[in-house]
C-alpha positions in Angstrom: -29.4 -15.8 -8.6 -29.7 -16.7 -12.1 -31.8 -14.5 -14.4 -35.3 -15.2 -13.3 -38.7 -14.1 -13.6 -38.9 -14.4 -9.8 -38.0 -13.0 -6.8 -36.7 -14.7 -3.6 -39.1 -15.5 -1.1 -37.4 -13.7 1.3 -37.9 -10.2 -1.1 -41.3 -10.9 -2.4 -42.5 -11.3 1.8 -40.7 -7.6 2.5 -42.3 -6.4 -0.1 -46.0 -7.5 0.4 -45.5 -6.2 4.0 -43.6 -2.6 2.5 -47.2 -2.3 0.0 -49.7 -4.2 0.9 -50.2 -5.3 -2.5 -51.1 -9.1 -1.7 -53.6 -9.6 -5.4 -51.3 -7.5 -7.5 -49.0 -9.2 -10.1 -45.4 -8.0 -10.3 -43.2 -7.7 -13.3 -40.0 -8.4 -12.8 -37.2 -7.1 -15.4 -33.4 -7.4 -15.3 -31.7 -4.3 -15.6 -27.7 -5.7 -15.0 -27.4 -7.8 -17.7 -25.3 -11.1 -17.4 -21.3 -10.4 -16.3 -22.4 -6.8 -15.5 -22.8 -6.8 -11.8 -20.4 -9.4 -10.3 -22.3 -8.6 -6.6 -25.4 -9.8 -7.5 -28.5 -9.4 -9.9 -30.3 -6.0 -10.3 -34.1 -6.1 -11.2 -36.8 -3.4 -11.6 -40.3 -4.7 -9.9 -43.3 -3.2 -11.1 -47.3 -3.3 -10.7 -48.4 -3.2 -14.0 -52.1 -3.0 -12.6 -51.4 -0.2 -10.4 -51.2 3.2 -12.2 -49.9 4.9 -9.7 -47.5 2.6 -8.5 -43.7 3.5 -8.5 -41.1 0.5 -9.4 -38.3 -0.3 -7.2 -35.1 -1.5 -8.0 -34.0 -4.7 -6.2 -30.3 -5.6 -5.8 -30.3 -9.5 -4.8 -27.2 -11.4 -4.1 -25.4 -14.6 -5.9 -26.0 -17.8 -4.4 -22.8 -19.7 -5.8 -20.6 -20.4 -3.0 -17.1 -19.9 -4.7 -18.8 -17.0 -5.8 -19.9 -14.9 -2.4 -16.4 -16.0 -1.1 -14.2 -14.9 -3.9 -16.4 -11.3 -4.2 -16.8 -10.9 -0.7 -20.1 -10.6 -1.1 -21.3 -10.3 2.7 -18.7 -7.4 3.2 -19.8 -5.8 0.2 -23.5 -5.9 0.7 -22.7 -4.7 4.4 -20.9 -1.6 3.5 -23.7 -0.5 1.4 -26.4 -0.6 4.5 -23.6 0.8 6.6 -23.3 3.7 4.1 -27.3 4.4 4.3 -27.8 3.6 8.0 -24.7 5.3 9.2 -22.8 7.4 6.7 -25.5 9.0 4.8 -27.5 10.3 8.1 -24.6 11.6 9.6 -24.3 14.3 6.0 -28.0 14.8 6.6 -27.1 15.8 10.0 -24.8 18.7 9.1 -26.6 19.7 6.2 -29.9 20.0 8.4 -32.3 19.2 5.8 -32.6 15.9 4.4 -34.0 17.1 1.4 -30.2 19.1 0.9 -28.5 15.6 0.5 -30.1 14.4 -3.3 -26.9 12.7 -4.4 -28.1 8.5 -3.2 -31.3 7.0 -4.2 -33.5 6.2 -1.0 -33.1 2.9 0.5 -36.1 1.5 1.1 -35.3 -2.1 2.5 -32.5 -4.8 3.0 -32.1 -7.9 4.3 -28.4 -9.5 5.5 -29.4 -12.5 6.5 -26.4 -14.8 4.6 -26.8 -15.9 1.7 -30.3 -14.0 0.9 -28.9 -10.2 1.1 -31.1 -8.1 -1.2 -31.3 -4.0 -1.1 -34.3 -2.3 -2.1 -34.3 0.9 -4.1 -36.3 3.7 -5.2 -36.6 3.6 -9.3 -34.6 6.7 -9.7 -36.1 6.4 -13.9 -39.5 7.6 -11.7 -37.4 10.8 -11.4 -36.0 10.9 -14.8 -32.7 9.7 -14.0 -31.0 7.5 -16.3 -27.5 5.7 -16.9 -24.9 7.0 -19.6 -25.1 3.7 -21.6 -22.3 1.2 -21.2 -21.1 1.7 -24.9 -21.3 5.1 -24.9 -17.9 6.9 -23.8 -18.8 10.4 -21.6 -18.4 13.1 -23.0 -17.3 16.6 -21.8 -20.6 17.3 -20.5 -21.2 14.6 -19.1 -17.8 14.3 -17.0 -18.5 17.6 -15.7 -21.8 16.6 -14.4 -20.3 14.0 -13.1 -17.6 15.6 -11.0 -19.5 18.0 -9.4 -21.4 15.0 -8.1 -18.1 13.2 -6.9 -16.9 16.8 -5.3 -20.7 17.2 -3.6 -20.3 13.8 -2.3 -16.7 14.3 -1.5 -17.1 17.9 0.5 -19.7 16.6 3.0 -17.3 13.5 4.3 -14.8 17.2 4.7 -17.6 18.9 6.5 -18.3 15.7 8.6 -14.4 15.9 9.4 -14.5 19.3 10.6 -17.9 19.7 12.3 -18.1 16.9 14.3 -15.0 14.9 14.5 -15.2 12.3 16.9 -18.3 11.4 14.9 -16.3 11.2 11.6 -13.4 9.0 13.3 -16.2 6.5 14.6 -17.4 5.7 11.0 -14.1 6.0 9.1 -13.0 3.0 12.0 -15.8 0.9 10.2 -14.0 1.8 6.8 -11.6 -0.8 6.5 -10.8 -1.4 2.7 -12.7 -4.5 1.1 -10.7 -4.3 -1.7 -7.3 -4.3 -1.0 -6.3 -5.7 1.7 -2.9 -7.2 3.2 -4.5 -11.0 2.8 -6.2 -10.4 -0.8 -5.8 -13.3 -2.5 -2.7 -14.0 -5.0 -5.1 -15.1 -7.3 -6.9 -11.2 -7.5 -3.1 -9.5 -7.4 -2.1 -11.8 -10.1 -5.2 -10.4 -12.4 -3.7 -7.2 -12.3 -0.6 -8.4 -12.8 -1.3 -10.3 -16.2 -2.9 -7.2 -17.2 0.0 -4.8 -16.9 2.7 -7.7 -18.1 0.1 -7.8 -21.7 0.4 -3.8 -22.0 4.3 -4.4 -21.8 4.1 -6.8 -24.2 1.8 -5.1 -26.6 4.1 -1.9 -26.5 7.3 -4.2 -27.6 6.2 -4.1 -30.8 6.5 -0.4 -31.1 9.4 1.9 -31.8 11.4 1.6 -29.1 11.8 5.6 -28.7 12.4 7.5 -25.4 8.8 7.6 -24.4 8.1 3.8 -25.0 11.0 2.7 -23.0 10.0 4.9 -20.4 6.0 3.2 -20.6 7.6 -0.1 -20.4 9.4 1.0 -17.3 6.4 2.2 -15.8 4.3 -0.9 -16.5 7.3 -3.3 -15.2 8.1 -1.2 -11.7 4.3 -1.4 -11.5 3.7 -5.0 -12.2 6.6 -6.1 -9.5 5.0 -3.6 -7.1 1.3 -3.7 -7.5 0.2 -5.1 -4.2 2.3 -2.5 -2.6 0.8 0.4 -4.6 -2.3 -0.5 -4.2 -2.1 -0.7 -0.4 -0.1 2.4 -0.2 -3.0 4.3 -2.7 -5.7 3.1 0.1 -4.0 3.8 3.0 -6.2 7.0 4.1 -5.1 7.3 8.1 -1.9 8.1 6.2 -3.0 11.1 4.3 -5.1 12.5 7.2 -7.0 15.1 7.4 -6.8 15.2 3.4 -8.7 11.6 3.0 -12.4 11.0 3.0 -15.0 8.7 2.6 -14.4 7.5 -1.3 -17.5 6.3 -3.3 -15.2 3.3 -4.1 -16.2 2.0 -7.4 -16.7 5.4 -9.4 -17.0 4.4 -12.9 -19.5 5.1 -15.7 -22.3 2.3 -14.4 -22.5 3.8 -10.9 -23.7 7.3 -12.3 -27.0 8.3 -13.3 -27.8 11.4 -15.3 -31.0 14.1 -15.5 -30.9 15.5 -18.7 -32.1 19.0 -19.5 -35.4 18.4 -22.1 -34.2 20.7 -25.2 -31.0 20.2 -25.4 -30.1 17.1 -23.8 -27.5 17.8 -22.1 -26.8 16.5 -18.2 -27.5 18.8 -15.7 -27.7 16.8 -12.3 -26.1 13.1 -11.5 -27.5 10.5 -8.8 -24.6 7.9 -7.2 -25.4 4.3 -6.8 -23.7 1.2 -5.8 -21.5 1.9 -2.4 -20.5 -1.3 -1.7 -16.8 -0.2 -1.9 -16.8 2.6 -0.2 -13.8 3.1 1.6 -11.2 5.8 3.4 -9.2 7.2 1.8 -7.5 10.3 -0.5 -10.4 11.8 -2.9 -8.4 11.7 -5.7 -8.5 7.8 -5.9 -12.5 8.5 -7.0 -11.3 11.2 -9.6 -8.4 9.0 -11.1 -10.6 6.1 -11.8 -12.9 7.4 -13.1 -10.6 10.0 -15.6 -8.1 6.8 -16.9 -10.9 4.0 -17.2 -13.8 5.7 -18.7 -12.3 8.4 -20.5 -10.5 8.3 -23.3 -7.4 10.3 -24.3 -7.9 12.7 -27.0 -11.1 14.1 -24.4 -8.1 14.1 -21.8 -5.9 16.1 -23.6 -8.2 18.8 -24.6 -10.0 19.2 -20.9 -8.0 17.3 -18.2 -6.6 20.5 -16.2 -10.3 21.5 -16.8 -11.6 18.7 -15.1 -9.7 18.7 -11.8 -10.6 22.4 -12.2 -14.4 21.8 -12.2 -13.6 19.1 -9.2 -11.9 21.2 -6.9 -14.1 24.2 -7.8 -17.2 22.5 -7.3 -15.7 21.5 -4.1 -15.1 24.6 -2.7 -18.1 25.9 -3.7 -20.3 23.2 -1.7 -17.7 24.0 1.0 -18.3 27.4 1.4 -22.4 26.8 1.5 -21.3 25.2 4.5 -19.1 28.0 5.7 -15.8 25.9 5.5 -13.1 27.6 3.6 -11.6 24.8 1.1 -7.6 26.7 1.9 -8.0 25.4 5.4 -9.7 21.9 4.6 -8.5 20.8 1.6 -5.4 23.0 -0.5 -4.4 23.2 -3.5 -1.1 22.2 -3.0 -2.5 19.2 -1.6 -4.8 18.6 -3.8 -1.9 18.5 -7.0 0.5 16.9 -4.0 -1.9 13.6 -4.3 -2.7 13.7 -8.2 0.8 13.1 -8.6 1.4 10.4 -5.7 -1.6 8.4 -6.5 -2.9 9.1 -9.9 -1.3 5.3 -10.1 -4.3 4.3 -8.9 -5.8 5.0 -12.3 -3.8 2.2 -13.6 -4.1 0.2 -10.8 -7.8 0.1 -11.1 -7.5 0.2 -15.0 -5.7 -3.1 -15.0 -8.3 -4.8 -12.9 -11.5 -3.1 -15.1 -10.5 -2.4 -18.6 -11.2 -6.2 -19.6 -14.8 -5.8 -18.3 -15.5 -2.6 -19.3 -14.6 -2.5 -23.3 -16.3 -6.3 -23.4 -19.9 -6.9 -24.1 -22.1 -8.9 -22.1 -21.5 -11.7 -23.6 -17.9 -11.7 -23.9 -17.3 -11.4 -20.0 -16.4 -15.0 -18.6 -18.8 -16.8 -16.2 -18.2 -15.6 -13.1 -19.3 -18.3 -11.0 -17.3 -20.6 -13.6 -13.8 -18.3 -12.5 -14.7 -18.5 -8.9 -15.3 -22.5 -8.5 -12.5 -22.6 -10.5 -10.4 -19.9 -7.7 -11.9 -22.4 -4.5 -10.4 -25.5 -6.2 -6.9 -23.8 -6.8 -7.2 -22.3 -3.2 -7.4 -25.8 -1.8 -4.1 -27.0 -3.6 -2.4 -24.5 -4.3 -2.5 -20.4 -4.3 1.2 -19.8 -5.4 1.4 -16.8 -8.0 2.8 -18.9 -10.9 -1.1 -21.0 -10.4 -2.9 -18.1 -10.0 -1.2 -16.3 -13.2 -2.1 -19.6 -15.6 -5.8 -19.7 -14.3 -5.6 -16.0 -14.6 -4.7 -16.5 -18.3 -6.9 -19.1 -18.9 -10.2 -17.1 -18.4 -8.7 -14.4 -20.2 -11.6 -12.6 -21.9 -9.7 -10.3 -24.6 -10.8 -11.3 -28.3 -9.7 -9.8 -31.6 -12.3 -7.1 -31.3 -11.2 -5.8 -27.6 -7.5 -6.3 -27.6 -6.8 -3.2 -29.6 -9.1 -1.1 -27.7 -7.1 -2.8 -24.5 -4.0 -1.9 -25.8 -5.2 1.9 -26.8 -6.8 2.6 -23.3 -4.3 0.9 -21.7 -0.9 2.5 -23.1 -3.1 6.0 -22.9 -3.4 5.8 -19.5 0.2 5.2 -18.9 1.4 7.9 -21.3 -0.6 10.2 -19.3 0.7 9.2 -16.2 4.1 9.9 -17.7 2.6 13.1 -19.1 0.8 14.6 -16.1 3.8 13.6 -13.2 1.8 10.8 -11.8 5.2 8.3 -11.7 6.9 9.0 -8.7 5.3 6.6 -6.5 5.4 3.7 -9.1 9.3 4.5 -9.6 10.3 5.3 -6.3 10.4 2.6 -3.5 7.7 3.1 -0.6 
């Protein structure tokens, strides 16, 4: 769907049965702006006429062909009404009280029927919840807000693990990873690929000292090994009983804050979008989030701190559930997976810095890259192909490539910096 004014049909008929509101006009505003949401567009509806009546938030799906088969848009939009009709009730169930699990916005309707998925949302802005803007970097507060969320969210797929097991192996089965997968396309690996091979290049005009030989190293053994690291960071029967059901795509526009009226500050985060959710080790959520929208000099002064407020927060929600955090999840294990798949970080940082330092209007036409990925897939799909189409949409300017190469060559000197290299450096 292209920005509109209207809805689909198929939304505006759930939604006159949902309210009843049949002489009502609705206002429809965009809220994803264009590039922002590859899975779709996300409106809020309104009733202007209606005081008293709440907006939604409507998630509709894109109609371009190459599009929903290069994004996987059925899967995706699947795994987000498996998360709310199977994942989310199950927590409830443990918890005892459905008003105890605050951290998703309600789901209020959705339709699968190909190629006309939409998900309907509560207006979480009705509650005073709002997004840390796109441009704005978090800051300390605001990543410790946020972790307590991800270690909330993260304790009660523990909880299910322990309490009722056989009920936590039946959904992790339906878990399979939509990301990464054995058969992702060359064209997706070699995007990552590019990516790294630029960082390497942009760091051969430095110095070449000790520590940037070492960067360099790190960025090749990871180039030549990505698809392998990737599926190795994903693999969560391997790390079993330590893995649990990840949020997926944790970054800065899948949080929403509640801010504290005199002094600003966050004090409670909402979760959104879990149409990547997946099985897998927790810290894969942690590290993405930490290496794509953080910067360094924050990192330096409060990165212990923030695995700190994590795994605190964790054990805390743990214990309100009378499960001691020694047993479920240790320490040792804990730091154990920091340092084998804090790679993921960089993994996920060569797929999403391009999109996430670019405006709006600097992100390529995503339904232009995909038709563009179908015809290539019909003639040819070797790596040397994929890397020149690759290269071709490549969206870095002269205003983002030195913000690529900052965030990029940060997140690999911390790698270096906090032990995080083994598993790029040493063969599977």
């Amino acid at each position: 769907m292209s920005e509109s004014s209207e809805l689909p049909s198929v939304v505006t008929a759930v939604l006159l049965a949902l309210y009843q509101r049949h002489d009502q006009p609705l206002a429809i505003k965009a809220i994803s702006g264009v590039g922002e949401n590859s899975y779709g567009q996300v409106v809020r509806v309104s009733w202007p006429t209606l005081k008293d009546a709440q907006p939604i938030v409507v998630k509709i799906a894109p109609q371009n062909v190459a599009r929903r088969a290069h994004m996987h848009v059925v899967d995706y939009y699947k795994r987000e009404v498996f998360m709310y009709q199977s994942v989310f009730p199950a927590y409830i169930e443990i918890l005892k009280d459905q008003n105890c699990f605050g951290l998703v916005p309600k789901l209020i309707a959705h339709g699968l029927e190909a190629p006309k998925e939409f998900l309907v949302f509560e207006d979480l802005t009705s509650r005073d919840y709002v997004p840390n803007a796109r441009s704005s970097l978090p800051t300390y507060e605001v990543v410790t807000c946020t972790l307590k969320a991800l270690a909330d969210l993260h304790s009660k797929s523990f909880a299910l693990q322990n309490i009722q097991p056989d009920k936590f192996a039946e959904l992790v089965a339906q878990l399979k990873d939509n990301l990464f997968t054995p058969d992702m396309e060359t064209v997706t690996i070699e995007f990552g690929k590019v990516q790294l091979r630029r960082t390497r290049q942009l760091l051969q005009g430095e110095i070449p000292d000790h520590k940037t030989k070492l960067m360099m190293e790190v960025l090749d053994h990871c180039e030549k090994r990505f698809k392998e690291l990737a599926l190795h960071c994903v693999a969560g029967n391997k790390q079993k009983p330590y893995s649990v059901i990840c949020h997926g795509d944790f970054w800065n526009n899948n949080i929403l804050y509640k801010h504290e009226r005199k002094s600003g500050l966050p004090i409670d985060a909402i979760l959104i979008d879990f149409q990547m959710s997946r099985y897998a080790p927790p810290i894969l959520d942690l590290v993405y989030y930490l290496f794509t929208c953080t910067e360094k000099p924050l990192r330096d002064a409060h990165f212990q701190g923030f695995l700190d407020t994590y795994y605190n927060a964790l054990d805390q929600n743990l214990a309100s559930l009378n499960l001691q955090i020694d047993e479920i999840y240790p320490r040792q294990i804990f730091k154990q997976q920091l340092h084998g798949f804090g790679v993921y970080g960089l993994i996920m940082a060569a797929f999403a810095m391009p999109f996430f330092i670019s405006k709006a209007n600097e992100i390529v036409d995503i339904d232009e890259v995909s038709e563009a990925i179908q015809d290539l897939n019909t003639s040819s799909n070797d790596a040397p192909k994929c890397r020149e189409l690759v290269e071709e949409f490549d969206m870095l300017n002269e205003r983002t490539l030195p913000i690529f190469k900052r965030r990029m060559t940060d997140v690999v000197e911390d790698l270096i910096k906090y032990d995080m290299i083994e598993a790029i450096i040493t063969k599977q």
